[in-house]
C-alpha positions, -999 to +999 in steps of 0.1 A: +509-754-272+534-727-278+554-718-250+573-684-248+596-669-226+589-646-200+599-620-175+600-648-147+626-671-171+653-641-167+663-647-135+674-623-112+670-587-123+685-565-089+708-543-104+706-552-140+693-532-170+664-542-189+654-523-218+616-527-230+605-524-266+573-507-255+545-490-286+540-455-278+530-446-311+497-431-294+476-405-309+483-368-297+458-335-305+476-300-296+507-311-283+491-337-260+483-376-255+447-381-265+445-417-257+468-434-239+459-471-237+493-476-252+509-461-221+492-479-194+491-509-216+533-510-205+528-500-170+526-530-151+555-546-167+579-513-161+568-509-128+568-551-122+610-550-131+616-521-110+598-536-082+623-563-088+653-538-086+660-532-124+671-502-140+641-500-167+652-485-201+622-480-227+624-476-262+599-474-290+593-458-323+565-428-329+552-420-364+571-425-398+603-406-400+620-430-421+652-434-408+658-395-403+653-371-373+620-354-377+619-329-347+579-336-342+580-370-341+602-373-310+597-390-281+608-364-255+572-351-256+561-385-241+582-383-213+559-366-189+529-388-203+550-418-194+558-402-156+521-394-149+512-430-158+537-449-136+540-423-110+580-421-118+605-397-129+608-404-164+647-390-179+645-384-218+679-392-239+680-373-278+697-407-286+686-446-285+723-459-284+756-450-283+775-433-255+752-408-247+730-431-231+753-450-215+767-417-201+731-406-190+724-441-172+754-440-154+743-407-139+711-416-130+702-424-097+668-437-077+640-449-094+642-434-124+629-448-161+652-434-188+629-430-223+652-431-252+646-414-283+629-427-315+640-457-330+628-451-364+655-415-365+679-446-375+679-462-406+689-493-392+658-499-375+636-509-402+661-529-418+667-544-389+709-538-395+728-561-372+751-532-362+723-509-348+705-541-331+742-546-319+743-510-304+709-506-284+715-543-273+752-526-255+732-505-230+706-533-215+718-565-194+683-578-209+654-571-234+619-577-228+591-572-258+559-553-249+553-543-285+530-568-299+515-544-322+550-541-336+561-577-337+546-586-373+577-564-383+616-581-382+635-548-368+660-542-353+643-536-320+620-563-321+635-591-338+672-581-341+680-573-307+658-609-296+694-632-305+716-606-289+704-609-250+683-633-228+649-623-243+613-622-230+575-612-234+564-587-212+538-589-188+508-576-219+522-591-247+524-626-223+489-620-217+483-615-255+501-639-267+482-664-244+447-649-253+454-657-289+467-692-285+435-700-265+413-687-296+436-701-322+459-729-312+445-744-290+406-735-283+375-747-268+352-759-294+332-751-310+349-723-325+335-696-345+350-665-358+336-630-373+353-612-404+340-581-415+350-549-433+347-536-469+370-560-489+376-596-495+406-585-510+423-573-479+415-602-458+419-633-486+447-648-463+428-646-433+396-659-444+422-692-463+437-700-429+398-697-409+383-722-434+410-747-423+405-738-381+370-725-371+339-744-374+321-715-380+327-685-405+304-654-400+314-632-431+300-600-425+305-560-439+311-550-476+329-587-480+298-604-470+283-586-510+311-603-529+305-638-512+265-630-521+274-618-554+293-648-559+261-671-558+243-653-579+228-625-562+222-594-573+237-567-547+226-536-569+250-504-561+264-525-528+304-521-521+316-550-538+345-568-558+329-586-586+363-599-598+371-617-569+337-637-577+359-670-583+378-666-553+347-664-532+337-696-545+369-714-539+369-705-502+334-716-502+345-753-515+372-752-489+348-746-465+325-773-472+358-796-474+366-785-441+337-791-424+335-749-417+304-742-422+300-704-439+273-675-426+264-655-449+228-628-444+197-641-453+181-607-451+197-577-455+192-534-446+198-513-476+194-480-486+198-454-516+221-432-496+250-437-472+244-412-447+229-409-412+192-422-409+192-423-445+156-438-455+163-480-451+143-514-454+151-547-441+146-571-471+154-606-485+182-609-507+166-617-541+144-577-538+177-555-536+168-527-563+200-516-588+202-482-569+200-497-538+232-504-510+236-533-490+248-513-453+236-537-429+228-574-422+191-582-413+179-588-378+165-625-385+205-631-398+216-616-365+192-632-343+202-668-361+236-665-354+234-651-321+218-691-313+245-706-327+272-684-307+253-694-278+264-727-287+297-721-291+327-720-266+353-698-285+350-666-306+377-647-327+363-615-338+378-592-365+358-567-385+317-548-381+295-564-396+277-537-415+283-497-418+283-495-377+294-460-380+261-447-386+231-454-375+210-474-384+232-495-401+248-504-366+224-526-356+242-560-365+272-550-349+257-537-319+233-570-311+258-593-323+284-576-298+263-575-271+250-610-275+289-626-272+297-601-243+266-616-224+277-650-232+310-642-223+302-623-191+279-657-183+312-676-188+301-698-216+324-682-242+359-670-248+357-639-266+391-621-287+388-591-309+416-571-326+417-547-351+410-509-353+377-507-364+364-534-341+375-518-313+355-488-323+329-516-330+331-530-296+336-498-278+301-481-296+282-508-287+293-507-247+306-543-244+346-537-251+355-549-213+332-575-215+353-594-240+375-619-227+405-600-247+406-570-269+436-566-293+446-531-298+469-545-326+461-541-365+484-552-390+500-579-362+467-591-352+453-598-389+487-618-399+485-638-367+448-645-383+466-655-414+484-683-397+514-663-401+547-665-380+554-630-360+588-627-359+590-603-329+572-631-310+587-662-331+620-650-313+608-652-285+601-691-281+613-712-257 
């Protein structure tokens, strides 16, 4: 098992500055936060290393500015966000190294949090440039990553900054990082995960490295067509990537080599338009006519593998199973969901999701804080499905 440093492996903090690579990239409407799971997401562990007498620094990046200072992408209008969250004067700095900020937390006094200014207005961040590393590194005694979401990227202030002082995982991305080696390294089986979502294409890695760990592969969404398509069936107008017929097949092989055994729909919900309560029938998969669209799985699919999850003891889940934003082409999503956050809640199942749209998923069907842990990363969350080394958390190994 993987064992990482954390906040407790630093030592004694009184007096010392610890700067936390924190994701505030949260979404805003009219000038203000409109969800800010991001925020309280790095609460605990600001508040957690004041409590044990640091001088907490926070830095992060917001939007795309691409290595220049975009006025509307700055972090000063997060500074009273951050302050109502943690109940603490919050001090903004136009800056995220150099002498400014040393000047400004010098002059700071009580228990304030100084917020510095958007990584990403320097170049250096993206290419992760020793020198800049070099220079936010100067102002903090120690660095502590709470940016999980962020650590599939080697920057400067997530990977760079990692070899220049004692380093650890904060108190979320601990908890994270734990959550996904009890699904993935080291589970309870058996172990089953869900992919869904419109292409194989997009998720050809992860579905490689499943094959090779789970015991069972539910392949759900538009992906679910090309695997169908694949053996032969005929999908009619259904989303799907006939060229990657061959590649379907292969992971199919692997599969069976593997001893992973594949789920695929046995009946299926389609419809001649893709719109709310469009006009649908549940059907087997050999009567899908050519103007017909595969939107949904079937409910005898759902209620088959909703037995064997009750079998199993871990589940990784990343991806709806079928158009879930409308309904009624939620319905394998929704019964799925709610069947693994009963046998989770029951205690008979570790449960992980990750991903944007299966938080959505997991949110519209009402079971999100059942789940034993819910991911709020994308990109990092998919390559850590991949099998793929993070390197803001590879760092960060004991």
């Amino acid at each position: 098992m993987v064992q990482f440093k954390t906040i407790e492996d630093l030592g004694a903090l009184d007096g010392k500055r610890v700067l936390i690579r924190a994701d505030l990239n949260v979404p805003m409407q009219d000038g203000e936060v409109s969800d800010d799971t991001r925020i309280r997401s790095v609460a605990p562990t600001i508040l957690h290393l004041m409590d044990k007498g640091a001088q907490v620094i926070v830095m992060s990046h917001f939007g795309r500015p691409k290595g220049k200072v975009v006025p509307e992408m700055s972090l000063e209008q997060l500074a009273q966000p951050l302050a109502n969250v943690i109940k603490k004067p919050v001090v903004f700095v136009n800056d995220c190294a150099g002498d400014v900020v040393t000047d400004t937390l010098d002059a700071m006094e009580g228990d304030a949090v100084l917020l510095l200014e958007n990584v990403r207005f320097h170049k250096g961040e993206e290419s992760n440039d020793p020198e800049f590393a070099q220079a936010l590194a100067d102002n903090a005694d120690f660095y502590v990553n709470e940016a999980f979401s962020c650590s599939h990227r080697a920057h400067a202030s997530t990977e760079g900054i990692a070899h220049l002082l004692p380093s650890a995982a904060g108190l979320s991305l601990e908890k994270e990082l734990t959550a996904l080696e009890n699904a993935l390294g080291n589970p309870d089986r058996p172990l089953c995960a869900v992919v869904g979502g419109a292409k194989v294409s997009s998720k050809l890695d992860v579905l490689t490295n499943l094959v090779e760990k789970v015991d069972h592969l539910i392949i759900g969404g538009g992906m679910a067509n090309t695997f169908l398509a694949a053996q032969g069936v005929d999908v009619g107008a259904s989303l799907c990537e006939h060229d990657l017929a061959d590649t379907a097949r292969s992971i199919l092989t692997k599969a069976a080599e593997q001893d992973c055994t594949i789920h695929l729909p046995t009946d299926l919900v389609v419809a001649k338009e893709f719109k709310a309560g469009a006009e649908c029938r549940t059907i087997s998969l050999d009567d899908v006519a050519s103007d017909e669209m595969i939107l949904d799985v079937g409910p005898a699919t759902v209620a088959g593998l909703s037995d064997m999850l009750a079998d199993c003891k871990t589940l990784i889940w990343n991806g709806p199973m079928g158009a879930f934003e409308i309904t009624p082409f939620d319905m394998a999503t929704v019964t799925l969901a709610k069947a693994a956050g009963a046998l989770t809640e029951k205690g008979t199942l570790i449960s992980v999701a990750g991903g944007g749209d299966t938080v959505a998923a997991l949110n519209h069907a009402g079971v999100a804080d059942q789940f034993s842990h819910i991911s709020t990363a994308g990109g990092a969350f998919l390559e850590w499905m991949e099998g793929k080394d993070l390197p803001g958390v590879k760092v960060l190994e004991k």
